[in-house]
C-alpha positions in Angstrom: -27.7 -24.6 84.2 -26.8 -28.0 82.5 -23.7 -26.5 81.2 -22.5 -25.8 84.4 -22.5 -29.7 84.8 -20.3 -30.0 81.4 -17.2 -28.4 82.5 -16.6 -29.8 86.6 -15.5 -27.1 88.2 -11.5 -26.9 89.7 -10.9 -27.8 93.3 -9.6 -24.2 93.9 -13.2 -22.9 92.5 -15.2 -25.3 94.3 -13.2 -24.1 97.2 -13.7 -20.1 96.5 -17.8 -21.2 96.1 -17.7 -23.0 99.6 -15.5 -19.9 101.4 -18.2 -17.6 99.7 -21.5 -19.0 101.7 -19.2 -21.3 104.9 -19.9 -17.6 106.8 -23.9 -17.9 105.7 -23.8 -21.9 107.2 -21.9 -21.2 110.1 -24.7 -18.3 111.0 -27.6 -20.6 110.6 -26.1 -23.4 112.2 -26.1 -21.5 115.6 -29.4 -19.9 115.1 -33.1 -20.4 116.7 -34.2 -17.5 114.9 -36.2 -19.0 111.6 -36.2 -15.1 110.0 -32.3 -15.0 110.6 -31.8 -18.3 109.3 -33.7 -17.6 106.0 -32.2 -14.7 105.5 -28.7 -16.1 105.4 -29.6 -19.3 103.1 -31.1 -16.3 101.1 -27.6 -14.9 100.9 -26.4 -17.8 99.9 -28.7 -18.5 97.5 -27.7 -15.3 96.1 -24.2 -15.9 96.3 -24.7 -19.5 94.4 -27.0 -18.4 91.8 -24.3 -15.3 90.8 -21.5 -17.9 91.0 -23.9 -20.1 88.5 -24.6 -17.5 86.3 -20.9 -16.1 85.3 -19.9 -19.5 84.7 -23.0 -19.7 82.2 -22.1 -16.4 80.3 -18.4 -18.1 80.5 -19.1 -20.9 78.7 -21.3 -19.6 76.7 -18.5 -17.2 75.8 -16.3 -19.9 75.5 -18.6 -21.8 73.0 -19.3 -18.5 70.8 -15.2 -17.7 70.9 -16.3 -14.1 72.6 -14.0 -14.6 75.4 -11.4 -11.5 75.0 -7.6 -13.3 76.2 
């Protein structure tokens, strides 16, 4: 996860990221229902942690020279 901090991300990714989970906040910000709420931050949980982990094996690619261009 520390190389995620290496390389900042572009304003257009950090911008796919947020569109990716806004749907997820927007659902628990209306909510009263803790079940519903937890499931949607575990959606975006989800959602983050996959977002983290490509840009892991991409740097990681990018370190090895394994990236195919």
């Amino acid at each position: 996860m520390a190389k995620i901090l290496d390389v900042p991300y572009t304003e257009r990714e950090k911008m796919a990221i947020f569109e990716s989970i806004d749907g997820d906040i927007a659902r628990i910000s209306v909510s009263d229902d803790m079940q519903e709420i937890l499931c949607h931050l575990n959606f975006a949980v989800d959602r983050l942690t996959s977002v983290a982990y490509s840009r892991i094996v991409e740097l990681t690619e990018e370190k090895n020279g394994t990236i195919d261009t």
